[in-house]
N, C-alpha and C positions, 0 to 999 in steps of 0.2 A: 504493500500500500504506500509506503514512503518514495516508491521511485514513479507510481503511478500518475504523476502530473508531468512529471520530466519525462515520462516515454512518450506523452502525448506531445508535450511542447517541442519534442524531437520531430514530429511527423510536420508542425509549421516550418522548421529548418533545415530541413532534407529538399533536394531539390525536387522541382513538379509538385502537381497539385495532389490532393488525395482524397477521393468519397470518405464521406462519414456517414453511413446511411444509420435510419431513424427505425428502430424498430418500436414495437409498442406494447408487447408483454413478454416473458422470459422465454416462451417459446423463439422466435420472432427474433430476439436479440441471442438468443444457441445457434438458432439455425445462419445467420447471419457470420458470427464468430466464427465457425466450422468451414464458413467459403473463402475465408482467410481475407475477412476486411481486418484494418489495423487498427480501427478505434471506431465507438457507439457513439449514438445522440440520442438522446431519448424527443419525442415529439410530442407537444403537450397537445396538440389538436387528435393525432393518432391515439392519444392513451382517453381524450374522454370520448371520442367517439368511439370507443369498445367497451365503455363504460355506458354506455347509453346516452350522451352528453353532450353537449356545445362544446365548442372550441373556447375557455375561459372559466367553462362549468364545474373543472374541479380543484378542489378546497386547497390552499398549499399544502396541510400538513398533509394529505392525501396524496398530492403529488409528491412528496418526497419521500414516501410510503413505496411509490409505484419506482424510484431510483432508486434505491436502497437494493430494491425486489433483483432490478436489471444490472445494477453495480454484482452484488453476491452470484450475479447466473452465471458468468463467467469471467474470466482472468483479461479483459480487453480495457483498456479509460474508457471510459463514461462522459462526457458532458450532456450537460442538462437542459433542458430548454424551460427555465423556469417561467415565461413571461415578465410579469411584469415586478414580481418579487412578492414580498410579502406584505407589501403596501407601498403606497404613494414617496417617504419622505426617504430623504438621504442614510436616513438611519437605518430603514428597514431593509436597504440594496444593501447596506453593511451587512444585516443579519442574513438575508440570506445567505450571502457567500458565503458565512459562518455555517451556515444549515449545509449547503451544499457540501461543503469541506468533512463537515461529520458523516455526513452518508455515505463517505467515500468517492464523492468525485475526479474527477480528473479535472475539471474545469466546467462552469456554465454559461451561458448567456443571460442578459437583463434587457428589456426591452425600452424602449421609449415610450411605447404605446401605454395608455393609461388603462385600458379593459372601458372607457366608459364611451359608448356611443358617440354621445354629446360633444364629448372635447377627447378627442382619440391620442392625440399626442399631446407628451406631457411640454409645456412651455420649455425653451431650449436654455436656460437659466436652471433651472430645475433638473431636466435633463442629462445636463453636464456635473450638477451636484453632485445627482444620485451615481453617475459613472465615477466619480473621482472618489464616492465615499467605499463605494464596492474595490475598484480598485486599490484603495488604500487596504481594507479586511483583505485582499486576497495578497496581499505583501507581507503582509500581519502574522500568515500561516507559517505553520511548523513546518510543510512540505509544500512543495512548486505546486501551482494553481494555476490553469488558463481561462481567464477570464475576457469574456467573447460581449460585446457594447453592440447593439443593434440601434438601425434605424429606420424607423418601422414607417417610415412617409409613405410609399407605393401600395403597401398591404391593406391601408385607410385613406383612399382616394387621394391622396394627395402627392401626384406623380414630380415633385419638384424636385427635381436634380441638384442645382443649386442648392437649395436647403439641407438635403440628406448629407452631400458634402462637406458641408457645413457641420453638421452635427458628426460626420464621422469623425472630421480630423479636430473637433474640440474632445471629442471623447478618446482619441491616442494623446493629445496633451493630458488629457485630465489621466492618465495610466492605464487604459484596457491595451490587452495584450491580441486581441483578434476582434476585428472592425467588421460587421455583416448589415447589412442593406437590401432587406427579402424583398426578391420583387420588381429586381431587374428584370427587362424585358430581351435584351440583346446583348450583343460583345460590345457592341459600341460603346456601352453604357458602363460594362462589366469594365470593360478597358479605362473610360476617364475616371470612374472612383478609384480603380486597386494606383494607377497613376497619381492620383490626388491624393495619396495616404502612402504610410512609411512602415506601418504594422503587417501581417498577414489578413488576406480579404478573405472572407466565407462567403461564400454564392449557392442562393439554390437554385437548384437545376431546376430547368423547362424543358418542355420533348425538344426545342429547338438548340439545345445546348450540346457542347462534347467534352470532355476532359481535354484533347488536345486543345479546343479553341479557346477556355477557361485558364488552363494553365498560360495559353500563350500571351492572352488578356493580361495576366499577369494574379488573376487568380489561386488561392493556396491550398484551400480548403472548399469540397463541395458536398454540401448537404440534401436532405430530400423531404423535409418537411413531415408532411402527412402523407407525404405522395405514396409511400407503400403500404401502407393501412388504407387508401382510398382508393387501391390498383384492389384487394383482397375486398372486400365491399364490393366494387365493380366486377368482381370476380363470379361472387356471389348471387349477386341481383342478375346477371348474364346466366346463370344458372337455374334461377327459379323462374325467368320470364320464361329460359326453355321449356322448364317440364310443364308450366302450367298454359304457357300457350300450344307447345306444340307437341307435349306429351312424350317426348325424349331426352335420352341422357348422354349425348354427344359430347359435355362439357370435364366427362370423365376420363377423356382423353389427356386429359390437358392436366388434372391432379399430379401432385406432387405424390409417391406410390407410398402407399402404408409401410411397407416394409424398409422402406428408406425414412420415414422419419422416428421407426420403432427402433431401430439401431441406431441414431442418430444420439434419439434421449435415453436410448440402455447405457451407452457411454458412460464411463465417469467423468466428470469433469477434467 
């Protein structure tokens, strides 16, 4: 557990970019582990929608409940997609990274986004607070922490470029150690922020993306959000519209084989 921040902060300093895919319960993050990804993300939209839930719907302690679960399932860092922390103020972005740090993460993310409809993003005053007081707790720790500063502009209508720039590079002064801007639409884009910043960028993938164009952007780090918890769902729902419209089971072609995921979890860790 003590080298588990430094392996991960190794994978932003190695050259080229690398997936960090998102799983969203311990099965999910085994099966993932075992294809020989080098580090987890946990996705807070992925874990409440398996939960029955909105994207926002569950509780922090809950969620740190559901990292805890994915940190002990196997031997890979972990980062967290905590949103928005455990509340509004500069103090609470403190405690979470304290929380995080206890459940054994490798590193999390803090968001900008406020969770309130109303006023989605938090004032950029505020903003940069709460990045500098998290970053400050995650210096604080007894072992390496990578703490990951979001700027949530594009994911709540608010497509400004300019602005999210803005907020990236106030929050590499204020001390985060990995800068992410969910919500890029293109390389172009990919390209003038990881350009405009001096930290490692995280980017989440779109069908329109590649690891070669990402890295070459200048890209470090690429994530997948909910995207494979809502591929597993569309999996799903492509399966029941079969049987119940057209009375067939064509879809069983395409399963992952029982016998391959019963060896899989007889495994020891």
């Amino acid at each position: 557990m003590a080298d588990i921040g430094s392996t991960f902060r190794a994978l932003h300093e190695a050259e080229g970019a690398f997936i960090i895919p998102n799983p969203w319960d311990i099965g999910t993050a085994k099966l993932l582990a075992a294809l020989g990804f080098k580090a987890l993300a946990t996705t807070s939209a992925g874990y409440a929608f398996s939960r029955g839930l909105p994207d926002g719907g569950v509780p922090f302690d809950e969620r740190m409940d559901h990292c805890r679960e994915i940190v002990d399932a196997m031997p890979l860092p972990v980062s967290a997609d905590l949103e928005h922390g455990k509340g509004d103020s500069p103090d609470s972005a403190a405690e979470t990274i304290f929380a995080a740090e206890a459940a054994g993460l490798a590193g999390c993310s803090i968001e900008d986004a406020t969770g309130d409809p109303q006023n989605p993003i938090y004032d950029f005053q505020l903003a940069v607070e709460r990045v500098t007081a998290a970053a400050e707790a995650a210096r604080a720790l007894p072992r390496d922490f990578v703490f990951t500063a979001r700027a949530e502009n594009f994911l709540h209508g608010r497509p400004d470029l300019d602005d999210t720039i803005r907020r990236l590079q106030a929050f590499e002064k204020a001390g985060a150690d990995v800068l992410y801007a969910p919500g890029l639409s293109d390389i172009k884009q990919v390209r003038t922020v990881c350009q405009a910043v001096g930290k490692p960028v995280n980017v989440l993938a779109t069908a329109g993306f590649s690891v070669a164009a990402l890295a070459e952007a200048g890209a470090k780090r690429i994530s997948l959000g909910s995207k494979l918890t809502n591929l597993a769902f569309g999996a799903v729902e492509r399966a029941a519209q079969e049987m119940l419209h057209k009375g067939t089971f064509t879809y069983a072609r395409e399963i992952m084989p029982f016998a391959q995921l019963q060896d899989m979890f007889s495994k020891a860790d």
